[in-house]
Backbone as CSV, one residue per row, in Angstrom:
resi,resn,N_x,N_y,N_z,CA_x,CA_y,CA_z,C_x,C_y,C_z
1,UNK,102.991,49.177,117.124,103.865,50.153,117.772,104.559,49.506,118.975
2,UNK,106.295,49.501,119.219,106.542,49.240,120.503,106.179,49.449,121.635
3,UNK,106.692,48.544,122.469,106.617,49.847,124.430,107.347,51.062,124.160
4,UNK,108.212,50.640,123.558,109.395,52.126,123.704,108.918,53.416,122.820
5,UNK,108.093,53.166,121.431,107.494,54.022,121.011,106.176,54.412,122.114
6,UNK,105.695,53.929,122.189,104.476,54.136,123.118,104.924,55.296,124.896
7,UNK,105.968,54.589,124.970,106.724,55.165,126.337,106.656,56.882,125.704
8,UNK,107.722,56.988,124.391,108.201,58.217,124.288,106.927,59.162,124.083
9,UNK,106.224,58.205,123.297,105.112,59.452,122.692,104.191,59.862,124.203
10,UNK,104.151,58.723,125.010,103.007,59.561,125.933,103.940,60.771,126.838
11,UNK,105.238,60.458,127.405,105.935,61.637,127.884,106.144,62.816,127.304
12,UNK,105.935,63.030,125.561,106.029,63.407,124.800,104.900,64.563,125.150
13,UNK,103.618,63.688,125.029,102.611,64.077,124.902,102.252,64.877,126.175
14,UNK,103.022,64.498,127.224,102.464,65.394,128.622,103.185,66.748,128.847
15,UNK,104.267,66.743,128.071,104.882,67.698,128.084,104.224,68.797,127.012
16,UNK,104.055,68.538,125.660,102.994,68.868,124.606,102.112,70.055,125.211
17,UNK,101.142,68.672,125.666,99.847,69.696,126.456,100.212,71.070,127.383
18,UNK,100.953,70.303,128.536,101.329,71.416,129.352,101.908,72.867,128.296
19,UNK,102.759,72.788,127.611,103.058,73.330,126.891,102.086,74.380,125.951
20,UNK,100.779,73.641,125.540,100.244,74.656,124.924,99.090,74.781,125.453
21,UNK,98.494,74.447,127.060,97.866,74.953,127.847,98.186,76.094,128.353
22,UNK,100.006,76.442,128.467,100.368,77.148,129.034,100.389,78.295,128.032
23,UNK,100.749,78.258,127.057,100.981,79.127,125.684,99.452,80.077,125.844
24,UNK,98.455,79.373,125.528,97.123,79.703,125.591,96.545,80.374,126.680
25,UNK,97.165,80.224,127.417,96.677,81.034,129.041,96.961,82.014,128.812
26,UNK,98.563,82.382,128.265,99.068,83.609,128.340,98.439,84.469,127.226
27,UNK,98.410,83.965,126.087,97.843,84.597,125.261,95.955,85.017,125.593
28,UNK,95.057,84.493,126.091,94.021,84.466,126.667,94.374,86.106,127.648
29,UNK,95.118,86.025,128.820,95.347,86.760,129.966,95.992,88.157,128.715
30,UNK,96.993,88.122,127.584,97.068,89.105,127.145,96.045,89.792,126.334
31,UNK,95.301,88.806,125.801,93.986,89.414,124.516,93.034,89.969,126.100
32,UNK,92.698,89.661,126.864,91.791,89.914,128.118,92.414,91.208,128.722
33,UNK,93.342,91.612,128.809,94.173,92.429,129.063,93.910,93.569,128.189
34,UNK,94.153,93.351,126.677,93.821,94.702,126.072,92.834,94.689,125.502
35,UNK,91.886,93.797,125.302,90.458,94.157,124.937,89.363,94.148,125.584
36,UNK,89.047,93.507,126.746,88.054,93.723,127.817,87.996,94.620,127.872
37,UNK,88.613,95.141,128.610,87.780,97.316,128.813,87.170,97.669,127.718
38,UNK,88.157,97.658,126.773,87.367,98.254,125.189,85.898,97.421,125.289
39,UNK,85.539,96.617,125.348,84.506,95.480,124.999,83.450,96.043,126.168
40,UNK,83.949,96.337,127.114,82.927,96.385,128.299,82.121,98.234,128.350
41,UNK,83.376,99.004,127.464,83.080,100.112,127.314,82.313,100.586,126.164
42,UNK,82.319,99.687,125.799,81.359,99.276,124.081,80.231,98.750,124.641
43,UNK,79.495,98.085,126.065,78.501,97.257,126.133,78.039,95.586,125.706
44,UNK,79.385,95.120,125.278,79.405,94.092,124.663,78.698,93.159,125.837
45,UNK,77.933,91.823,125.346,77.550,90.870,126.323,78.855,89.889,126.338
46,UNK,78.389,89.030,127.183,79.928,88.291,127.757,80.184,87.577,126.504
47,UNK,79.132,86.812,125.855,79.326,86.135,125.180,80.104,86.879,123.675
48,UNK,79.982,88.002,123.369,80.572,88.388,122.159,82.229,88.644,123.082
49,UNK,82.352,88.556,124.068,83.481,88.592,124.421,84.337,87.105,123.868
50,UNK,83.744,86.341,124.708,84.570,85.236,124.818,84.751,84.596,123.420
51,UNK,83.773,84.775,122.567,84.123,84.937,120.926,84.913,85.078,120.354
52,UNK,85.531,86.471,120.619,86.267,87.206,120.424,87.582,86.745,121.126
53,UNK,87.646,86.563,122.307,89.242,85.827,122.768,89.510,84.241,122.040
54,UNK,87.963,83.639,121.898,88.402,81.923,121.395,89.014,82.451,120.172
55,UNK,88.630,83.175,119.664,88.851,83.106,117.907,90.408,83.883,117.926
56,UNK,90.614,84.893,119.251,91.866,85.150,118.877,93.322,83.905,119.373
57,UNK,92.549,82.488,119.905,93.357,81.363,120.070,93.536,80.695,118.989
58,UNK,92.564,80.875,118.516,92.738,80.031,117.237,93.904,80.502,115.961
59,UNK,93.243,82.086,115.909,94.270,82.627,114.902,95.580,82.370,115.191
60,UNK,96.342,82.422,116.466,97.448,82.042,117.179,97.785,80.700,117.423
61,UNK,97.084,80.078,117.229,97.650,78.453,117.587,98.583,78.082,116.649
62,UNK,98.348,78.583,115.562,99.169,77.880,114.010,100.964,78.107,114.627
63,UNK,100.858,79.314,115.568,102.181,79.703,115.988,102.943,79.413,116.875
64,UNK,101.417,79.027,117.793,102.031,78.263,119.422,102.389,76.819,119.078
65,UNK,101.859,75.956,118.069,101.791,74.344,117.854,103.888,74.202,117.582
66,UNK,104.234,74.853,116.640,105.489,74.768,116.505,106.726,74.872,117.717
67,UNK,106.215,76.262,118.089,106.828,76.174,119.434,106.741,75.019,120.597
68,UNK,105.615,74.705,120.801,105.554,73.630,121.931,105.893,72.690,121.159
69,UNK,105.721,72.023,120.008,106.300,70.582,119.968,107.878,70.752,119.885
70,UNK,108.985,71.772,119.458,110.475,72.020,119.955,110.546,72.289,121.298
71,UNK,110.028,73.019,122.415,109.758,72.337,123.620,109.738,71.009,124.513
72,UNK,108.856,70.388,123.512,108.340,69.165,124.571,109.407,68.467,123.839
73,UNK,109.866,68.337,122.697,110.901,67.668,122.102,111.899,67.447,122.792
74,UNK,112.580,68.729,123.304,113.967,69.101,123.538,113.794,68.352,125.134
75,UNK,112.443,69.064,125.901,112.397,68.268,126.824,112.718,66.880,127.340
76,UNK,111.751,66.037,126.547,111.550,64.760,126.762,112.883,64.494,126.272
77,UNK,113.453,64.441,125.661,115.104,63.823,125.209,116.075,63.905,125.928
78,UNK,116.055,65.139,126.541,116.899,65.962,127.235,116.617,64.928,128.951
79,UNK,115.227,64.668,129.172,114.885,63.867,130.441,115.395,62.510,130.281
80,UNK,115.206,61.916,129.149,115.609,60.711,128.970,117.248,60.299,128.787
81,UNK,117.776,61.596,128.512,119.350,61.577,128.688,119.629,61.689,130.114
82,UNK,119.040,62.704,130.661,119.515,62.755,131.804,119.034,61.434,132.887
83,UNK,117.959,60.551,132.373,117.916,59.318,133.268,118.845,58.022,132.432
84,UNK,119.496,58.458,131.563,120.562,57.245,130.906,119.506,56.244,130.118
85,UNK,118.082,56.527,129.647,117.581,56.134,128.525,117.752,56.220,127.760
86,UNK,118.119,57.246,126.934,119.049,57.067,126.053,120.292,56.079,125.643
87,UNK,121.154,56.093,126.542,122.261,55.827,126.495,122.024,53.772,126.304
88,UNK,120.976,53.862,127.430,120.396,52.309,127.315,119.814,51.938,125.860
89,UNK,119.337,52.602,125.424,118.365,52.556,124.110,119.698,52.058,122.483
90,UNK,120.457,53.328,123.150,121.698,52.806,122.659,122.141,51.332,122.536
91,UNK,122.605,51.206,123.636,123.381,49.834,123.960,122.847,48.679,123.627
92,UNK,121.382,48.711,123.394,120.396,47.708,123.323,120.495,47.326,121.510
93,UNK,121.471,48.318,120.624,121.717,48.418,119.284,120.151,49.204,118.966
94,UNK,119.506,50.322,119.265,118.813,50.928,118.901,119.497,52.432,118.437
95,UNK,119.259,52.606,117.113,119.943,54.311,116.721,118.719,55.119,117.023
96,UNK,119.606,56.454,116.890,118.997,57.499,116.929,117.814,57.744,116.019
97,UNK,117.924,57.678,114.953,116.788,57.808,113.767,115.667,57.111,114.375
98,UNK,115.775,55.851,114.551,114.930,54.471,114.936,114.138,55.157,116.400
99,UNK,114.682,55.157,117.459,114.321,55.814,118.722,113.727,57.065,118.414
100,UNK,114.115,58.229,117.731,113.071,59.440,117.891,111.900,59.554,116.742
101,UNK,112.177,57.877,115.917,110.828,58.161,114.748,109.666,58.423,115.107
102,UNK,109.151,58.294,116.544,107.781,58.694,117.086,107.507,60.205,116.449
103,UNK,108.632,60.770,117.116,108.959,62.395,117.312,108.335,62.635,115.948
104,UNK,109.432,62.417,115.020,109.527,62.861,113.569,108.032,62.331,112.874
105,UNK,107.616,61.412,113.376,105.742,61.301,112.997,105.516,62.244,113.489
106,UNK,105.085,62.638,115.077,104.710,63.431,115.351,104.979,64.876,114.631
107,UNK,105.845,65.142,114.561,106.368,66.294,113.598,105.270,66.226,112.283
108,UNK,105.387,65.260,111.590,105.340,65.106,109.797,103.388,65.979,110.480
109,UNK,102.643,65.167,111.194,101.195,65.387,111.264,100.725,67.110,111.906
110,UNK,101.391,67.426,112.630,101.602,68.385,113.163,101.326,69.983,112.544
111,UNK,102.482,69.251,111.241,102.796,70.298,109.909,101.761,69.864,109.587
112,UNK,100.689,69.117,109.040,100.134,68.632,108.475,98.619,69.553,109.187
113,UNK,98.400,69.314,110.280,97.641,70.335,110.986,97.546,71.542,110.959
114,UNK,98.947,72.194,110.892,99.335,73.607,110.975,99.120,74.102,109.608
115,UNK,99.330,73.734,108.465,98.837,73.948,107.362,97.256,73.857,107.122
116,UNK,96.540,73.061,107.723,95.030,73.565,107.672,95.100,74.311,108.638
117,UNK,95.299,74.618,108.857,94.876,75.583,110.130,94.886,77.367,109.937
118,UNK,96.577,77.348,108.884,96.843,78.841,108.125,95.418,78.746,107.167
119,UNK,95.163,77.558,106.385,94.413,77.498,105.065,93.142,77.829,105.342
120,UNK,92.725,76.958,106.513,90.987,77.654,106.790,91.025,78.105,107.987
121,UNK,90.881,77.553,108.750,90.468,78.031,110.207,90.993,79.209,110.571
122,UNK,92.318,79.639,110.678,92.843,80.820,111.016,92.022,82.380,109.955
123,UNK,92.250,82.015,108.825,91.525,82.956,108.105,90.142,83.695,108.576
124,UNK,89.471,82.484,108.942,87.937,82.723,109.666,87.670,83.094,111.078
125,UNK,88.609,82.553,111.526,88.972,83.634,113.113,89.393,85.028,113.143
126,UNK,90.237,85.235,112.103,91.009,86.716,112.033,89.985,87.653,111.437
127,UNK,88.715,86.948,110.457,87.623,87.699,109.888,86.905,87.860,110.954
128,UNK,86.463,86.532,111.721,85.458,86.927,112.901,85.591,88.019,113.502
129,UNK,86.916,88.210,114.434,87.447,88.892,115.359,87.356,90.563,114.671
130,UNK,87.649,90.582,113.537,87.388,91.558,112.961,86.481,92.280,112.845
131,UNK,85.471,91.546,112.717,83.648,91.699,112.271,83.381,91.880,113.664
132,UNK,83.520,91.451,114.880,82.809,91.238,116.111,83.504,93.081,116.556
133,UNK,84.858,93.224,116.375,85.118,94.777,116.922,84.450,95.809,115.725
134,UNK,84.503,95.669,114.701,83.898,96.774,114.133,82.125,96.932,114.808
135,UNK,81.446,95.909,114.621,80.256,95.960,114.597,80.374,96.262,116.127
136,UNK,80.775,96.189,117.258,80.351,96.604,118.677,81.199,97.927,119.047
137,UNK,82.244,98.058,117.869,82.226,99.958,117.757,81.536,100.710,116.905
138,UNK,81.041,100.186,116.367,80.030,100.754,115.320,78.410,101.261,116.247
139,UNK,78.234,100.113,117.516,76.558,99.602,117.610,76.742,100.843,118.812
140,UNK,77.991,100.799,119.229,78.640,102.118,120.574,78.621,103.258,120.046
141,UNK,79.189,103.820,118.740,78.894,105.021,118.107,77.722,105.226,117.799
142,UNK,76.988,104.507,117.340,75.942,104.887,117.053,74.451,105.166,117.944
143,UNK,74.990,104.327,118.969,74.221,104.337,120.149,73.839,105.745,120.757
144,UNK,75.328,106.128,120.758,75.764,107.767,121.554,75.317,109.157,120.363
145,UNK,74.948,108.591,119.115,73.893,109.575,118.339,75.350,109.933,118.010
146,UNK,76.239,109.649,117.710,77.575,110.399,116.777,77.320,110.168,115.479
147,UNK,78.066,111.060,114.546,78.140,110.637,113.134,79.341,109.593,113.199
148,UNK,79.407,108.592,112.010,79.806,107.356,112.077,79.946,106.239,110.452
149,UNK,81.128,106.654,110.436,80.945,105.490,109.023,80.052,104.162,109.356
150,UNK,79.028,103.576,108.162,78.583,102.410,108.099,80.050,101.371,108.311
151,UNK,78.943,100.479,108.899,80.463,99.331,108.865,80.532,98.481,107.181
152,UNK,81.879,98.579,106.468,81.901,98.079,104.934,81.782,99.119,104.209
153,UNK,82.226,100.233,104.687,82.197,101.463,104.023,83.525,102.154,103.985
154,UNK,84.217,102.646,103.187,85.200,103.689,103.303,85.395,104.782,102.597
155,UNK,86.109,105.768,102.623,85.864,107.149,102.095,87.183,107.146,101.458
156,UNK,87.445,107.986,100.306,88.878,108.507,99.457,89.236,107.420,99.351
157,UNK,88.912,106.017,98.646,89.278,105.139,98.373,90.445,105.142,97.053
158,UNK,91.250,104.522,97.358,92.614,104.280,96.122,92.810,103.087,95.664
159,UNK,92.658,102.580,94.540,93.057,101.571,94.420,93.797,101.381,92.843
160,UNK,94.992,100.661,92.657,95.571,100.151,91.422,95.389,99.003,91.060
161,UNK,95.019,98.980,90.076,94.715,97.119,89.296,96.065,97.180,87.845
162,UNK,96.940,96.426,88.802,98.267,96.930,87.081,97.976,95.260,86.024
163,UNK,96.599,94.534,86.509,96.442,93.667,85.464,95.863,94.461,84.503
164,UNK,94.976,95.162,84.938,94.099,96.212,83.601,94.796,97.341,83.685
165,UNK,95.491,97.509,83.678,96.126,99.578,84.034,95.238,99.961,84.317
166,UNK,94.090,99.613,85.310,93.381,100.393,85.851,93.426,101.317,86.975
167,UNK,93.118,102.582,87.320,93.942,103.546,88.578,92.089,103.778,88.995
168,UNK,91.381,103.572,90.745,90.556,103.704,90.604,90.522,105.149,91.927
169,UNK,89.728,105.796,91.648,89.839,107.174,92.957,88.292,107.390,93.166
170,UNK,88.027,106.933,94.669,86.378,107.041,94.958,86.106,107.458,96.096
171,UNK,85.460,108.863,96.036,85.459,109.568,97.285,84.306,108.822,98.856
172,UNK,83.360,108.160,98.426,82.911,107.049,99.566,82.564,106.066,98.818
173,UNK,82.782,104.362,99.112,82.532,103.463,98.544,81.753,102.634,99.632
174,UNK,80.406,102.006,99.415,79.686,101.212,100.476,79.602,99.727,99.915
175,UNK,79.869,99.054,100.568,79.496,97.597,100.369,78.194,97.085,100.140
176,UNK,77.340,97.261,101.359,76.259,97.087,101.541,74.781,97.627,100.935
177,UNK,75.529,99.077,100.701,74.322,99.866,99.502,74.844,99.311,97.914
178,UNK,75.974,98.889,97.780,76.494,99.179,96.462,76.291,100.055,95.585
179,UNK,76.891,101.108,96.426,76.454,102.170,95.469,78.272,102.810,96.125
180,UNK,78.670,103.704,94.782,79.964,104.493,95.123,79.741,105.819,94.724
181,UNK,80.528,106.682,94.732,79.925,108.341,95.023,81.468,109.303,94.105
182,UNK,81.448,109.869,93.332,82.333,110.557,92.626,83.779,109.357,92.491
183,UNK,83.807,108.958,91.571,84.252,108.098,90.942,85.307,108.165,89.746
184,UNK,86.037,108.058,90.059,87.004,108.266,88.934,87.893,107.056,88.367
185,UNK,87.969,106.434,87.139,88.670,105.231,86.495,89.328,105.539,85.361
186,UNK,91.098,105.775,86.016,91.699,106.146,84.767,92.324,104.317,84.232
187,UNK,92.312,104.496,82.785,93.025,103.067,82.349,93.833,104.198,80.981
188,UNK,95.197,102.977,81.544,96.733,102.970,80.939,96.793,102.175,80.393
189,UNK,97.726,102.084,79.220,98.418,101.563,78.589,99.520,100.575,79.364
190,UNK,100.627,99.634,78.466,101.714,99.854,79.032,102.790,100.294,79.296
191,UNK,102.825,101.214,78.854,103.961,102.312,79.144,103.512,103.404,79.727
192,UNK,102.023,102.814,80.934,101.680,104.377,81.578,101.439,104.846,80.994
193,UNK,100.300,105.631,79.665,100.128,106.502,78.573,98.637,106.304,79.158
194,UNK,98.179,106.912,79.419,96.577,107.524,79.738,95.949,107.409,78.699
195,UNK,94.894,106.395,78.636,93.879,106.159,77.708,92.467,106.347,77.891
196,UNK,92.415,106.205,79.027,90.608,106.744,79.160,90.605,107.101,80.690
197,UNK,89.853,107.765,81.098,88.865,107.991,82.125,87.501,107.873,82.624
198,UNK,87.327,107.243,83.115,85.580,107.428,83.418,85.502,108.543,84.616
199,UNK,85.019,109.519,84.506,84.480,110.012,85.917,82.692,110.061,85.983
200,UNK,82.368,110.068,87.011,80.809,109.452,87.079,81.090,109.989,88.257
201,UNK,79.481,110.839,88.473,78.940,111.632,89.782,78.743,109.977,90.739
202,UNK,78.231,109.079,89.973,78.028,107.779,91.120,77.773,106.750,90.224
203,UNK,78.451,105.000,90.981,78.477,104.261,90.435,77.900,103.100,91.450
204,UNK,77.266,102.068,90.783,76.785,100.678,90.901,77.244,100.041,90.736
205,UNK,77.208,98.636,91.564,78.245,97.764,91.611,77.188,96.415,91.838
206,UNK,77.444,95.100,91.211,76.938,94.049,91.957,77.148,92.936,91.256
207,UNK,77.288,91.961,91.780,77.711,90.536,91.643,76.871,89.686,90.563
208,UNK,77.411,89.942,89.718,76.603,88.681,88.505,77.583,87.599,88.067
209,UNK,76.699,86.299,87.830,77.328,85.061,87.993,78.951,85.135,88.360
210,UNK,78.920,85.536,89.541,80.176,85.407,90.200,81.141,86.625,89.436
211,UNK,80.706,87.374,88.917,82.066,88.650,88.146,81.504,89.617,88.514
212,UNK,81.914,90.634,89.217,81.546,92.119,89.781,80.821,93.418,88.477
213,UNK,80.236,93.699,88.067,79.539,94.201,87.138,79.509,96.198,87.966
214,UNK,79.601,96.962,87.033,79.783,97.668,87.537,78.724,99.145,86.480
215,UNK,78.168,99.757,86.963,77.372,100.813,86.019,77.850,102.510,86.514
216,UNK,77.938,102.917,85.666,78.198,104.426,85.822,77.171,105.559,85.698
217,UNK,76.674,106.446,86.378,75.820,107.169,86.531,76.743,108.344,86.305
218,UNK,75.927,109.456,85.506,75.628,111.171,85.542,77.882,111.197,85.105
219,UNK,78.080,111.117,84.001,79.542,111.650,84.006,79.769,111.630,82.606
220,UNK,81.234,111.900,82.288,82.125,111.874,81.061,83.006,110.684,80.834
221,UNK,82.786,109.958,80.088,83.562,109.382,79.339,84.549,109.966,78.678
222,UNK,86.309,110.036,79.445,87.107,110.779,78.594,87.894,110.022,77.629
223,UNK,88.434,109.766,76.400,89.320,109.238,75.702,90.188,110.238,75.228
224,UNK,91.764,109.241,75.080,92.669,109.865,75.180,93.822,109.456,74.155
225,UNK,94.239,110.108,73.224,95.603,109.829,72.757,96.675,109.709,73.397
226,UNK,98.204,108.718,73.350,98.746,108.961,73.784,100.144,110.151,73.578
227,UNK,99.532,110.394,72.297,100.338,111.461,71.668,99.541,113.016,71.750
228,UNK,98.455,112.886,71.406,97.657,114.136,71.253,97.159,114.624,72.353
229,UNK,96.727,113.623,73.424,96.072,113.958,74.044,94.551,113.695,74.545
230,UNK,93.615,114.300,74.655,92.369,113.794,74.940,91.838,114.364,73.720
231,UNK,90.717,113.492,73.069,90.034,113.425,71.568,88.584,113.531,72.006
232,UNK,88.113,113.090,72.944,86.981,112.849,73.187,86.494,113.252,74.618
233,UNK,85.060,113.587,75.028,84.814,113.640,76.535,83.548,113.904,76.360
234,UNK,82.654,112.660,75.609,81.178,112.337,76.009,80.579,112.532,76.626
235,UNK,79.309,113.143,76.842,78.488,113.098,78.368,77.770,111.572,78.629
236,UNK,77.521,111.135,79.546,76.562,109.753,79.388,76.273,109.757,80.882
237,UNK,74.778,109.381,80.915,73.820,108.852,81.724,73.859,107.863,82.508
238,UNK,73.686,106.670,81.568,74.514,105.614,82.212,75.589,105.009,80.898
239,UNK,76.460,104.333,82.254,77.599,103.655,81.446,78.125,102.404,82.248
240,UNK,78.188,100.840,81.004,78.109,99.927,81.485,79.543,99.126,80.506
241,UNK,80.452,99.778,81.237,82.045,99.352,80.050,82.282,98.033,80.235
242,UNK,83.315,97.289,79.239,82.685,95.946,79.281,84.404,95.289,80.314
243,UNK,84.704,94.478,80.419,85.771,94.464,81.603,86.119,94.997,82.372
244,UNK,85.179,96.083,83.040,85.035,96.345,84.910,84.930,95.541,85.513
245,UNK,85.457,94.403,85.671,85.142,93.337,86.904,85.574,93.514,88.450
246,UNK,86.507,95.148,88.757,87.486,95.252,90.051,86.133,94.779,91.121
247,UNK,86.746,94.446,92.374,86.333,93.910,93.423,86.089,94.819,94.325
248,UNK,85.084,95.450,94.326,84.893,96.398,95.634,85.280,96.031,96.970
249,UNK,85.227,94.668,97.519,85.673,94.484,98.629,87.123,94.280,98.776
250,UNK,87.879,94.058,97.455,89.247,94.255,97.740,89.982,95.610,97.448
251,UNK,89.157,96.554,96.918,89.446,97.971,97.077,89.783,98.064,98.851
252,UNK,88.995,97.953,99.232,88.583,98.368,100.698,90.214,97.737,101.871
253,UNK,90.455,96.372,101.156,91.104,95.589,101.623,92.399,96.487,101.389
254,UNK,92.887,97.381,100.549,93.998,98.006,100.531,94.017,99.484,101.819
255,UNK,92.700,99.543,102.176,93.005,100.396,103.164,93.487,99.989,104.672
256,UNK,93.592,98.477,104.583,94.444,97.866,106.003,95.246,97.715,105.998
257,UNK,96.049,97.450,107.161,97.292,96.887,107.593,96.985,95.553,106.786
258,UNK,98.380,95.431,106.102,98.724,94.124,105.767,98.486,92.666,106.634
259,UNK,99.086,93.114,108.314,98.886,92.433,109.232,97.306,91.951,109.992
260,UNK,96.731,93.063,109.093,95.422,92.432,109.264,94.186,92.034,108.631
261,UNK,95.191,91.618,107.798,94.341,90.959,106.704,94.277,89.212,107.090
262,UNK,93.889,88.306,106.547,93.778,86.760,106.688,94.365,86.717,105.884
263,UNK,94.885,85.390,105.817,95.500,84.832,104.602,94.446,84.309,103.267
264,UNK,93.260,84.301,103.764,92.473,84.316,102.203,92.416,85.583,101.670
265,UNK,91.984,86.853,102.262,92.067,88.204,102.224,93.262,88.783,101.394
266,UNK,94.135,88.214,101.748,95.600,88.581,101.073,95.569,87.973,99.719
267,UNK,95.133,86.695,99.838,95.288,86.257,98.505,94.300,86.483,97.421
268,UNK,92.757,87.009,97.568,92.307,87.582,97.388,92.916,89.315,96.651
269,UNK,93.821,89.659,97.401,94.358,90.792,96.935,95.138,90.870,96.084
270,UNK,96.412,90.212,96.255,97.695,89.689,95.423,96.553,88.925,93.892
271,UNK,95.796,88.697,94.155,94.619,87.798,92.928,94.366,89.171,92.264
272,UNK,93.856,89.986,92.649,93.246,91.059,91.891,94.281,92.245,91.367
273,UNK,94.932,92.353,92.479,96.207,93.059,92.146,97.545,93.137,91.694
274,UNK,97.796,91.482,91.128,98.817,91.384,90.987,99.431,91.554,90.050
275,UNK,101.167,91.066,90.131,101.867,91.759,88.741,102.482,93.065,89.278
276,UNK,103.256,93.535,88.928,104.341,94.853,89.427,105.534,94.148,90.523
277,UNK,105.303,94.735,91.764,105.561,94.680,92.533,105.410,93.329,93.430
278,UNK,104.306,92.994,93.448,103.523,92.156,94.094,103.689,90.199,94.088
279,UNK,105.003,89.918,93.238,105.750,88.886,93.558,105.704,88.301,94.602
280,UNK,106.476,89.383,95.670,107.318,89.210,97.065,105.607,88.543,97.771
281,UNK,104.991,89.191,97.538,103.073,88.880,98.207,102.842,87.704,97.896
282,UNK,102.936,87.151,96.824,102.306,86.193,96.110,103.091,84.903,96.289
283,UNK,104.481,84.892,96.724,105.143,83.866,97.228,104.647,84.046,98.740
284,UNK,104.394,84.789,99.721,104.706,84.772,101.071,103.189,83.948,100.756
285,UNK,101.889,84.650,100.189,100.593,84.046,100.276,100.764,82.453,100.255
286,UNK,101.191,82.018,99.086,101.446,81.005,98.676,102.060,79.834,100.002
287,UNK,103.028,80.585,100.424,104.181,79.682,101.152,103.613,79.862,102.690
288,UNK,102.594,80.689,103.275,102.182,80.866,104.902,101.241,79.105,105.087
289,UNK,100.979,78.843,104.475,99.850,77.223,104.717,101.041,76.458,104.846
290,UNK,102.076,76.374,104.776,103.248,75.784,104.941,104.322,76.051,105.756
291,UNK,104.243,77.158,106.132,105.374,77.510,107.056,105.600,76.535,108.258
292,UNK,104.670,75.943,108.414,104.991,74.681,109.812,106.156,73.708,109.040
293,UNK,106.482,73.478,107.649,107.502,72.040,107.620,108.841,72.857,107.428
């Protein structure tokens, strides 16, 4: 490496830092800003605090890294013009390309960072941060003797699977018990034509060699023509249909903000749900581990 590469990259580099020391402060002073009270009014110890702010740096860095290196960029060039380094660098028969190739390394690795960073790390911060507020509003409700959803639980659950025409409607679904409670699974055709129903007073759910397995308790098995109508409506005890594989935890995942989901979470979803609509998802999933080049 030259002096002159060596020169640019360390001015480069001081500007850099400052840059996303400074980024990070602010963001730190804003997450401290609106979640401390909440946290302190919850009983949280310091340490699930500061957890909770590192991990919300992290999720954010993928965003601050871009910004500060067009910063320190514009900077340092902009300094070196204005002291006629440039202009010298010039004269000396050095081009432009040649003189800012530090930069443009710096750039190529950068992206290169910022893409792991959407791919793993950010994902696992945005889950943490997630997990750390439910569970210390959860440990606060429950503390104060209120009634209180389990945490991994949700109620009037909706979910569409348009790989199976499956339509699923479940009045409380738990993660942790695996167990779901009035249950309803209509499956379509493709032209939308209603072919069966399961309704079941309650259903079981659990993970075998990696495929979600699912059992039906106390209901009717309805079958359905798409001309006639319904032909059939069995009683059964249990019922164990054979391609139920839906994902209880990505049921659940449709009851959030989009925005707060991770990017494995999402893809996870767009995975189970996709097809229809769900294109526009499946490129953005695809293309966020990249958005730095």
């Amino acid at each position: 490496m030259r002096i002159l590469d060596r020169y640019i990259l360390r001015e480069w580099a001081k500007v850099f830092t400052l840059c996303m020391a400074s980024f990070c402060g602010l963001l730190l002073v804003s997450d401290g800003y609106n979640w401390i009270p909440d946290f302190l009014g919850w009983g949280s110890s310091a340490w699930t605090i500061i957890t909770y702010l590192a991990n919300g740096v992290v999720a954010k860095v993928s965003i601050l890294i871009p910004v500060s290196l067009l910063v320190s960029t514009v900077f340092v060039l902009s300094a070196m013009n204005r002291n006629q380094e440039l202009a010298a660098a010039r004269a000396a028969g050095i081009g432009m390309w040649r003189l800012t190739a530090p930069l443009w390394w710096v750039g190529v690795v950068l992206a290169a960072v910022t893409a792991l960073l959407n791919a793993v790390w950010v994902p696992d911060a945005l889950e943490t941060q997630r997990n750390l507020e439910e569970r210390e509003r959860f440990n606060y409700i429950q503390a104060k003797g209120d009634a209180v959803v389990p945490i991994s639980q949700g109620e009037f659950v909706s979910f569409q699977n348009p790989k199976t025409g499956r339509f699923w409607l479940i009045s409380r679904l738990g993660l942790n018990s695996g167990q779901a409670y009035e249950v309803f699974v209509y499956t379509f055709d493709a032209r939308n034509r209603l072919l069966r129903c399961v309704a079941a007073r309650t259903a079981e759910f659990k993970k075998v060699d990696g495929v979600w397995k699912w059992t039906f308790r106390d209901g009717r098995d309805q079958r359905y023509d798409p001309v006639a109508g319904m032909v059939a409506q069995p009683h059964f005890d249990t019922l164990s249909p054979a391609g139920y594989d839906d994902d209880p935890e990505v049921m659940l995942f449709a009851r959030r903000e989009p925005r707060d989901l991770s990017l494995r979470e999402v893809a996870r979803y767009v995975d189970q749900a996709g097809g229809g609509d769900f294109g526009a998802w499946r490129c953005l999933c695809h293309a966020l581990p990249l958005d730095s080049v």
